[in-house]
C-alpha positions as CSV (number, residue, x, y, z in Angstrom):
1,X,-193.5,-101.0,-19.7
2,X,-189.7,-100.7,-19.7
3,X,-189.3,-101.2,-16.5
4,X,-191.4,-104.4,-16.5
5,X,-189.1,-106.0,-19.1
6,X,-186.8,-104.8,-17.0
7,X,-187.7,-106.7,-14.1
8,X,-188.8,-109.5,-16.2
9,X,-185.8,-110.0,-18.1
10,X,-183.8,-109.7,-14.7
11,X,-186.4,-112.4,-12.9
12,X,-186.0,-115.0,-15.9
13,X,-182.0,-114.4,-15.6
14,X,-181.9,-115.4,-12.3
15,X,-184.8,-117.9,-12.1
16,X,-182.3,-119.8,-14.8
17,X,-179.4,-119.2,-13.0
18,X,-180.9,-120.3,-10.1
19,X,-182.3,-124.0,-11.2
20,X,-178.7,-124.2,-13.7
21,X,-176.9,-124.1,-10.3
22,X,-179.3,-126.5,-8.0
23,X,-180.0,-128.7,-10.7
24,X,-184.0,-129.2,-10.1
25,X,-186.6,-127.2,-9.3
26,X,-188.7,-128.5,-6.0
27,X,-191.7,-130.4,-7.2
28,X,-191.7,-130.1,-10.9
29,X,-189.2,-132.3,-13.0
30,X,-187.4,-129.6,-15.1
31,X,-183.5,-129.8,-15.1
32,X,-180.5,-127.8,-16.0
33,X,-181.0,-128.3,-19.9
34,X,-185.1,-127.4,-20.0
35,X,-184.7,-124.5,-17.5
36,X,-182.2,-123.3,-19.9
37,X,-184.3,-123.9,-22.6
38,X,-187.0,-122.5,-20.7
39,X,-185.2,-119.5,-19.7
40,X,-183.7,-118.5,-23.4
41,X,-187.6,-119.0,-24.9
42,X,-189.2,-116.7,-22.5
43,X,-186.7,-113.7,-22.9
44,X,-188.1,-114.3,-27.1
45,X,-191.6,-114.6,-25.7
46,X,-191.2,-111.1,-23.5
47,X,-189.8,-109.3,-26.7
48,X,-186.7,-108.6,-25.2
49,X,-184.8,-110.8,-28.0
50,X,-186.1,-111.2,-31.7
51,X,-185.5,-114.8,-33.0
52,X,-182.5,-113.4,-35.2
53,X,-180.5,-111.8,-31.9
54,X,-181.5,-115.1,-30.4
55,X,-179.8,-116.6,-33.4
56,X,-177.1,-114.7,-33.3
57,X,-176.3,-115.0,-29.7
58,X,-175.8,-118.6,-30.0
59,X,-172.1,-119.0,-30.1
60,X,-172.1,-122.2,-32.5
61,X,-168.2,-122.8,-32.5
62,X,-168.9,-124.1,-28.9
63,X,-171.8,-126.2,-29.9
64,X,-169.7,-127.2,-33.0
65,X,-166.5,-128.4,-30.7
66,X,-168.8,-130.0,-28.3
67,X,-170.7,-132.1,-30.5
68,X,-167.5,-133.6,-32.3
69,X,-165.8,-134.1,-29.2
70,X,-168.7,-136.0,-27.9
71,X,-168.4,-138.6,-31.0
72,X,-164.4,-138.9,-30.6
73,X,-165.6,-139.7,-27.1
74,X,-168.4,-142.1,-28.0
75,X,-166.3,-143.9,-30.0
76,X,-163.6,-144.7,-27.5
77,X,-166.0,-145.8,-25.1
78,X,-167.9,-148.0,-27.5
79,X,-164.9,-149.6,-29.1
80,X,-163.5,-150.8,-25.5
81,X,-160.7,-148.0,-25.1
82,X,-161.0,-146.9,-21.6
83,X,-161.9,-150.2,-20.0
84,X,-158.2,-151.7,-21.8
85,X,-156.6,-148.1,-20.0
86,X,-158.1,-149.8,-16.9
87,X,-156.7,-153.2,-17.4
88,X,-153.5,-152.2,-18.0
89,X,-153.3,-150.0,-14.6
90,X,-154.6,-153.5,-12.8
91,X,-152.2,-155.5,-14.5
92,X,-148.7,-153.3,-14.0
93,X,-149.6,-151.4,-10.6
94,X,-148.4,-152.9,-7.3
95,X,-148.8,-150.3,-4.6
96,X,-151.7,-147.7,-3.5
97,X,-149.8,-144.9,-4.0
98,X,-149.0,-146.3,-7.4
99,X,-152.5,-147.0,-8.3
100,X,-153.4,-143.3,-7.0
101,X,-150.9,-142.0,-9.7
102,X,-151.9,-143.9,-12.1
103,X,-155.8,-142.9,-11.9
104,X,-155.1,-139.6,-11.1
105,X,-152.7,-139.0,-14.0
106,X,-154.9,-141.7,-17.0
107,X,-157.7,-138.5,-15.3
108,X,-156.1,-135.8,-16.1
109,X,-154.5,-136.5,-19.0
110,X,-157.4,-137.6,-20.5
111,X,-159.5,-135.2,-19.6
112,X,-157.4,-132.8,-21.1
113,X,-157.7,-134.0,-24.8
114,X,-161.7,-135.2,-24.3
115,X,-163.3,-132.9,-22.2
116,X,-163.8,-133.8,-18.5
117,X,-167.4,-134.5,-17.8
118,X,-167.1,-137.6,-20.7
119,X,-164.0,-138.7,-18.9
120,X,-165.6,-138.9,-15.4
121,X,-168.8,-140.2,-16.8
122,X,-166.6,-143.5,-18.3
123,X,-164.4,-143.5,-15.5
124,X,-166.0,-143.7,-12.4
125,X,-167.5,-147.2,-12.8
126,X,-164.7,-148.7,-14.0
127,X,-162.3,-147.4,-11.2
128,X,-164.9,-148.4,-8.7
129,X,-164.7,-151.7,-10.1
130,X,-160.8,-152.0,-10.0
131,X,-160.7,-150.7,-6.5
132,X,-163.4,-153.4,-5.3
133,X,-161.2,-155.8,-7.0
134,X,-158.0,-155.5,-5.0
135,X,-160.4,-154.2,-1.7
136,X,-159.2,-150.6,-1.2
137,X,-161.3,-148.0,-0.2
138,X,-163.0,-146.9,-3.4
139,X,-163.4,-143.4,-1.7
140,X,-159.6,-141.5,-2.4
141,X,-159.4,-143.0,-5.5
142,X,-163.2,-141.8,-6.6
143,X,-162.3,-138.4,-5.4
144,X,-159.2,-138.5,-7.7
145,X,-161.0,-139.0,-10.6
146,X,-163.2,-136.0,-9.8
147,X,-160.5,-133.8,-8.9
148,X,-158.0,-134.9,-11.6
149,X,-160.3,-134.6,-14.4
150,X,-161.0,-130.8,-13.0
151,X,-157.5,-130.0,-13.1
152,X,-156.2,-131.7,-16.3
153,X,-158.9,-130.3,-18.3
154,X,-157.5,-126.9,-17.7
155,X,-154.8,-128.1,-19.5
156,X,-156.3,-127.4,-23.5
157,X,-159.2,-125.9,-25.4
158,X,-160.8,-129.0,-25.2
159,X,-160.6,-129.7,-21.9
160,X,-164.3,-129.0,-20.2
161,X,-166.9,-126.9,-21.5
162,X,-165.7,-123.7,-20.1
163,X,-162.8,-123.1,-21.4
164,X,-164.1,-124.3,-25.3
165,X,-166.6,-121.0,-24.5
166,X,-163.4,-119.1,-23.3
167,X,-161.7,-120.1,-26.5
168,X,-164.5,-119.0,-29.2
169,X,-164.5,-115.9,-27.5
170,X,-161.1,-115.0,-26.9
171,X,-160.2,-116.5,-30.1
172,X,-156.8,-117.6,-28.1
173,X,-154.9,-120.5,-30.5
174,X,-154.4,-123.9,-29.5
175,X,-150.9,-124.6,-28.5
176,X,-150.9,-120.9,-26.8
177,X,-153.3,-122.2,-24.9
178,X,-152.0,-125.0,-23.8
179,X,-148.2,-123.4,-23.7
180,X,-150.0,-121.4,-20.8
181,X,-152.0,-123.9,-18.6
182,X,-150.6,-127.3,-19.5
183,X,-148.1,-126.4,-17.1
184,X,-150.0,-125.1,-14.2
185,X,-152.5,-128.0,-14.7
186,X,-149.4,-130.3,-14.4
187,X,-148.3,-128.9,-10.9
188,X,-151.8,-129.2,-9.7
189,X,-152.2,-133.2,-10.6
190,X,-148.5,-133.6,-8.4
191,X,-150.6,-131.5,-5.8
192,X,-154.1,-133.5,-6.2
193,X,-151.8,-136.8,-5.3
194,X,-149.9,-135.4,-2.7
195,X,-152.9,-134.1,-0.9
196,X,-154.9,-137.3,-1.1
197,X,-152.4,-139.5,-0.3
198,X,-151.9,-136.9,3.1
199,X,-156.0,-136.9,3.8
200,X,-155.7,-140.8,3.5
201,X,-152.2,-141.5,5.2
202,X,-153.7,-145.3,6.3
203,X,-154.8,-146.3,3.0
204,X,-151.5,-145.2,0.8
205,X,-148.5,-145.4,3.8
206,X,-148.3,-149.2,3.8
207,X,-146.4,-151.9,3.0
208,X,-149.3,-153.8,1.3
209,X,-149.2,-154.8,-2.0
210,X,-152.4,-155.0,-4.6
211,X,-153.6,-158.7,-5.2
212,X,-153.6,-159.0,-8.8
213,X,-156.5,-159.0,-10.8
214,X,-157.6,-159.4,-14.5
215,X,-160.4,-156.6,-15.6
216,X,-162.4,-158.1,-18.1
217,X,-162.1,-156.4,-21.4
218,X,-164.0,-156.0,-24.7
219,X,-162.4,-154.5,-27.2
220,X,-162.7,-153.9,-31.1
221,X,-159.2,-153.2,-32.4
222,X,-160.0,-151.8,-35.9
223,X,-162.7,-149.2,-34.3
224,X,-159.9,-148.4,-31.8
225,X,-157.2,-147.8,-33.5
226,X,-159.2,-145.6,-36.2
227,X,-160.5,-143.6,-33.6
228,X,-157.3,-143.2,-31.8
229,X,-156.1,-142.3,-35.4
230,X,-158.3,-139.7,-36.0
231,X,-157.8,-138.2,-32.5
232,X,-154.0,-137.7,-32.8
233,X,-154.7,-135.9,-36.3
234,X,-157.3,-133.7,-34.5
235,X,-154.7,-132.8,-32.0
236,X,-151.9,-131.9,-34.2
237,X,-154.6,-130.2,-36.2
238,X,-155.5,-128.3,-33.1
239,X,-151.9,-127.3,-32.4
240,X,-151.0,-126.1,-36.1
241,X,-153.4,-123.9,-35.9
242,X,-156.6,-124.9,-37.5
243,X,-160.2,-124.0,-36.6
244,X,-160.9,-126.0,-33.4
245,X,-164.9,-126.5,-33.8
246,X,-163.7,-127.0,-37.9
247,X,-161.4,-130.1,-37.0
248,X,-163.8,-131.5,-33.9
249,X,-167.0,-131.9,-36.2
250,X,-165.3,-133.0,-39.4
251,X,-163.0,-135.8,-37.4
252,X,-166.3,-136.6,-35.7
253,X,-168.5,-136.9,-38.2
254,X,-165.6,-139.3,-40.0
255,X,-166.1,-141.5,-37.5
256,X,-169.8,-141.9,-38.0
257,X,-168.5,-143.4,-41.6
258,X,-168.5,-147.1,-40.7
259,X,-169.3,-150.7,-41.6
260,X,-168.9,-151.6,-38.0
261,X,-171.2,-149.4,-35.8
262,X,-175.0,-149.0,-35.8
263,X,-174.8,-144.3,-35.4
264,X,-177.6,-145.0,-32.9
265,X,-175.0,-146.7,-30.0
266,X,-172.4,-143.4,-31.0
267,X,-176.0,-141.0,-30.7
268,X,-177.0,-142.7,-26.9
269,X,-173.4,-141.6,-25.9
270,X,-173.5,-138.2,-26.5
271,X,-174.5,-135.8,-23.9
272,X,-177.9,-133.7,-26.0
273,X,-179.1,-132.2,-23.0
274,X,-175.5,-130.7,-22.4
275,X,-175.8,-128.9,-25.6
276,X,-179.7,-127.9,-25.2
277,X,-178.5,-126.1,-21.9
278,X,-175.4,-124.0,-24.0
279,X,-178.1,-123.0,-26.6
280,X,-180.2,-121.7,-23.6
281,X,-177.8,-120.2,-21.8
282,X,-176.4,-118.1,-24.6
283,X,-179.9,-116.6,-25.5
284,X,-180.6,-116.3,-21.6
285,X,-177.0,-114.2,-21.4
286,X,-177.9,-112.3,-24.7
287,X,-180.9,-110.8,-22.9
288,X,-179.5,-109.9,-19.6
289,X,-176.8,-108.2,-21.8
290,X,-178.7,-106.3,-23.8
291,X,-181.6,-105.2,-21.1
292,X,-179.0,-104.6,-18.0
293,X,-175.4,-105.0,-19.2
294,X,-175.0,-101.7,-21.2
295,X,-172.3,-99.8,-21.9
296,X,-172.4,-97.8,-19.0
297,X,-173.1,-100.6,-16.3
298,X,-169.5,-102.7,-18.1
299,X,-167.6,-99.5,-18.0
300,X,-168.7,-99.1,-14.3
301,X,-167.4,-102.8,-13.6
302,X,-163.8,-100.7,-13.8
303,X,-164.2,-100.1,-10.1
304,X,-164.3,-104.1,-9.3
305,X,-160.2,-104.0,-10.5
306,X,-161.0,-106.8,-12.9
307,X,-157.2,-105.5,-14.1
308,X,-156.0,-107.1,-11.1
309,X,-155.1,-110.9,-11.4
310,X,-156.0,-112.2,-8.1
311,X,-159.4,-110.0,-7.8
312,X,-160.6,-111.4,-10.9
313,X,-159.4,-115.0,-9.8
314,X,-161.5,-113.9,-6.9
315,X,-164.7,-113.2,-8.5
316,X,-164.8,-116.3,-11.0
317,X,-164.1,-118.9,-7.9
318,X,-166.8,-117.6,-6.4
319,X,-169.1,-117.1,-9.1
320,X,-168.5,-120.2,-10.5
321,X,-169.2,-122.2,-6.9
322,X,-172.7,-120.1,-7.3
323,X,-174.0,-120.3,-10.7
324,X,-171.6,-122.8,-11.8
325,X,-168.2,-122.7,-14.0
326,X,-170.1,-121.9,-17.5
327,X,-172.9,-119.5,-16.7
328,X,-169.8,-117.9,-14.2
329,X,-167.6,-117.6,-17.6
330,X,-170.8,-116.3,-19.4
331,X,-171.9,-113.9,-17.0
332,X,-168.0,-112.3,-17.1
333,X,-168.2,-112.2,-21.2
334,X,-169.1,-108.2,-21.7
335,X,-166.3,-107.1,-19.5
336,X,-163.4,-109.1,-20.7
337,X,-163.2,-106.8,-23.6
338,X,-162.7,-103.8,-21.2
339,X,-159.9,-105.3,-19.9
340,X,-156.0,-104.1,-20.6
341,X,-154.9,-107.5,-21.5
342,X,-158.0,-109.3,-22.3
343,X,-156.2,-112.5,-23.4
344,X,-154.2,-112.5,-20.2
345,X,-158.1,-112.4,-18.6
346,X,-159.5,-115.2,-20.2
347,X,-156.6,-117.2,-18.8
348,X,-157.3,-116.3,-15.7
349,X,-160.6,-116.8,-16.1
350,X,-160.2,-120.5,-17.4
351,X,-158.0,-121.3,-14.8
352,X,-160.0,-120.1,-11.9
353,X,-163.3,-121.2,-13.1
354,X,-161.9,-124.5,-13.6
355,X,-159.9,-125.2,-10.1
356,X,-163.0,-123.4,-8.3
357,X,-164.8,-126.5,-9.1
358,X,-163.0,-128.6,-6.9
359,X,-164.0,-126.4,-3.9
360,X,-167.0,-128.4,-3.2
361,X,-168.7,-131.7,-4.1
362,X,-171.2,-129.4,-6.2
363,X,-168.7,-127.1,-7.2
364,X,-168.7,-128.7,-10.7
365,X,-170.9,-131.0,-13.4
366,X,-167.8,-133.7,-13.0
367,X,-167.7,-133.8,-9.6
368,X,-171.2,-134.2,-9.4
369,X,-171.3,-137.0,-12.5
370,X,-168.4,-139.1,-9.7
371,X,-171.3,-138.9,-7.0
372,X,-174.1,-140.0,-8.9
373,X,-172.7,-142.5,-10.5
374,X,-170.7,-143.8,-7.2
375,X,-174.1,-144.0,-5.1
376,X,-175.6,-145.8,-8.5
377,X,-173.3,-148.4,-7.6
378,X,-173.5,-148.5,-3.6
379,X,-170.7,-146.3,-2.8
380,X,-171.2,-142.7,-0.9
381,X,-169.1,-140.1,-1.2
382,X,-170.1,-137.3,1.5
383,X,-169.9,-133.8,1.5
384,X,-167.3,-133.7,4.4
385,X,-165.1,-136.6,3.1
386,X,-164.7,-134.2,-0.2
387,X,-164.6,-131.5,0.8
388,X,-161.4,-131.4,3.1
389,X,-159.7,-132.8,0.0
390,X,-161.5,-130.3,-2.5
391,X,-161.1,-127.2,-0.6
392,X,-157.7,-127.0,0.2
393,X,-156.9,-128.4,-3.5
394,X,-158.9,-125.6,-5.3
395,X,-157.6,-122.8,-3.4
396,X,-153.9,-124.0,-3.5
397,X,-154.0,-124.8,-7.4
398,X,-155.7,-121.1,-7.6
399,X,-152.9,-119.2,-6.3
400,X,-150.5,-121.3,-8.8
401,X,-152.0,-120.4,-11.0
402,X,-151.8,-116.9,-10.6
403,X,-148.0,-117.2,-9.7
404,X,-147.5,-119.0,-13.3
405,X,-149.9,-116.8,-15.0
């Protein structure tokens, strides 16, 4: 009977894993949240959890972080904020190359602060408007949304949903954080341009300049600026030190405290399906971990050289371009501990995880959000066209990283 748990525990691991990374399942309509779901029920159904180590395997500082961020985020986007960032790059930018910076970096930096996904999710449709408006090839500038949001959101804690995991369980501060990868994030948005504007020599070498266009905005000031309030407290919060998840939910749940927004248009913006899938995936981890991850299988991982920088770079690029960046991060949990310098691991680990994603045009949820949304609206961005931008990108900003790390 052991050995059928065994094998059961390691089937409903992979099963997971396996419709987390594809996204569907042929036939049946189940996505990434219910197989999740799905998976973290059945390892409770098979006895290999109780529902209290199912409880307790839910990291809820992640959830906590995610869910606040998600309102900040909601509220930007309802109140008109990143349609006026838009505006203002139509109004003051000239050139191609100029209006390459300025998506790439309003991307990045962005993403760094409100978690990447959210960023390209708002994003896309409004830079694929701007770019139809002057008529430039929608395609560069699409893939430096993607690729910029990847790299800035190494940047912080709150960047993507990986390295919020990464920083519940490394327990690594704020600012040292950031101290550590705002920089290497920085070099990598100077590369994402450069390479982009090399790829796409016709559309950015010229002497043309943008026709000028107004983007039509909608904005409610007093929403903005007390959302954009409560943000920069959050962030100074954040980098004095205070409980991350603590600050996130607390500013978000301030801004549910209105006279001026129904909570139903803040609840349709937030991603519930991305936080079903966490609470899966912890539970689904939790099993593996305690049916096959024991002490003696970790202690064995010694001969991978997890000690050694680029190895473990290595190993969470391509993990995360199987499973995914989060389930990669997951699946490394039990033997960061093992490690000489664990916090020096995580790093690693956030870095790599993060740039990996750029490798291919499924290589992350954010690229993937650019795609959908692009086609949505007529454009096509093909595997090809992305990846000879991607590939080179992710394995350039990789080995930065490691330099700077």
């Amino acid at each position: 009977m052991p050995d059928l748990t065994l094998i059961a525990t390691v089937t409903i691991f992979i099963a997971t894993y396996a419709v987390v990374a594809v996204g569907k399942v042929p036939v049946y309509r189940i996505d990434r949240a219910g197989a999740a779901l799905l998976g973290g029920s059945l390892m409770l159904g098979i006895g290999v959890l109780t529902p209290q180590e199912a409880y307790r395997a839910i990291d809820f500082d992640t959830i906590t972080l995610l869910l606040g961020m998600m309102i900040v985020v909601a509220n930007l986007r309802v109140c008109g904020f990143f349609r006026l960032v838009t505006d203002w790059i139509a109004t003051h930018v000239r050139r191609p190359l100029a209006l390459l910076v300025a998506i790439a970096l309003a991307s990045g930096t962005l993403s760094a602060f409100l978690v990447n996904d959210t960023i390209c999710l708002v994003m896309t449709p409004l830079v694929l408007e701007l770019v139809t408006a002057v008529r430039r090839n929608p395609i560069p500038y699409l893939l430096a949304v993607a690729t910029a949001s990847n790299i800035g959101s190494v940047a912080t804690i709150t960047g993507n949903p990986q390295n919020i995991i990464i920083a519940s369980l490394s327990q690594i501060p704020y600012g040292v954080f950031a101290g550590k990868l705002a920089p290497v994030a920085a070099i990598g948005l100077v590369i994402t341009v450069l390479l982009i504007a090399l790829v796409h020599r016709g559309e950015f070498f010229t002497s043309q300049r943008l026709e000028k266009v107004a983007m039509p905005t909608h904005h409610h000031g007093p929403l903005m600026a007390k959302t954009l309030i409560v943000m920069t407290v959050m962030i100074v919060l954040f980098f004095l030190g205070q409980p991350v998840a603590k600050v996130a939910i607390v500013g978000g749940a301030f801004l549910l405290f209105t006279r001026r927004v129904r909570p139903q248009k803040i609840y349709i913006e937030i991603d519930w399906p991305l936080l079903v899938m966490f609470v899966g995936l912890f539970v689904v981890v939790a099993g593996l971990e305690k049916m096959v991850l024991t002490p003696e299988v970790t202690a064995a991982a010694g001969h991978l050289r997890l000690d050694n920088s680029a190895v473990l770079a290595g190993i969470t690029a391509v993990l995360s371009n199987i499973v995914s960046n989060v389930p990669a991060v997951l699946l490394l949990k039990p033997f960061v501990p093992n490690l000489e310098d664990a916090q020096r691991a995580w790093l690693i680990i956030a870095m790599a995880a993060t740039f990996a994603g750029n490798f291919t045009l499924v290589g992350s949820v954010a690229n993937l959000i650019v795609a959908q949304r692009a086609k949505a609206r007529g454009v096509e961005i093909g595997f090809w066209a992305y990846f000879r931008v991607g590939a080179p990108l992710s394995l350039m900003t990789i080995a930065i990283g490691l330099l700077l790390l």
